[in-house]
Phi, psi and omega in degrees: 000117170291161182215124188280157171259126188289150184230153154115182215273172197282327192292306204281023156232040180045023171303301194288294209344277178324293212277351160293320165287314161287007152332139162294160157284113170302279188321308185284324175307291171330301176290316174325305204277346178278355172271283243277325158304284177357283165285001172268326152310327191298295167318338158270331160298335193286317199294295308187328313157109183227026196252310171291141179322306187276352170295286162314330164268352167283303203309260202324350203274305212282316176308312182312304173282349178262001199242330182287299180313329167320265195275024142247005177264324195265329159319300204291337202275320157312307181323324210264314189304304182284322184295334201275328168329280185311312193316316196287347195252330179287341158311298173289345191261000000 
């Protein structure tokens, strides 16, 4: 079995080639990250946008789940406090 032998520079037998192409790019890296900011301000700002009917109802949604969450972490944290409280009171009487 023969193995053919490639002769000549590495570029005239495409060796180089592929890695020539997958250079980075400045230029594209740069506009790629500057679209990619973009849509990420866009979207957050969309998230954000409380002037639309569906804007106004994430906001009040989100505000919502955090005033819940809230004031079901400061119940518990309380919770403990009272029973021992109200124990102490049944006690003295």
């Amino acid at each position: 079995m023969r193995t053919a032998r490639r002769t000549g520079t590495p570029t005239e037998n495409g060796l180089n080639a592929v890695s020539a192409r997958d250079a980075p790019d400045p230029e594209f890296n740069a506009r790629t990250a500057r679209v990619l900011r973009r849509e990420a301000l866009r979207s957050a700002a969309q998230e954000l946008n409380t002037t639309s009917a569906a804007g106004l109802e994430q906001a009040l949604s989100r505000i919502s789940d955090e005033v819940t969450s809230d004031a079901i972490e400061r119940q518990a944290l309380t919770a403990p406090n009272k029973a021992k409280k109200a124990a102490g009171e049944r006690a003295i009487v």
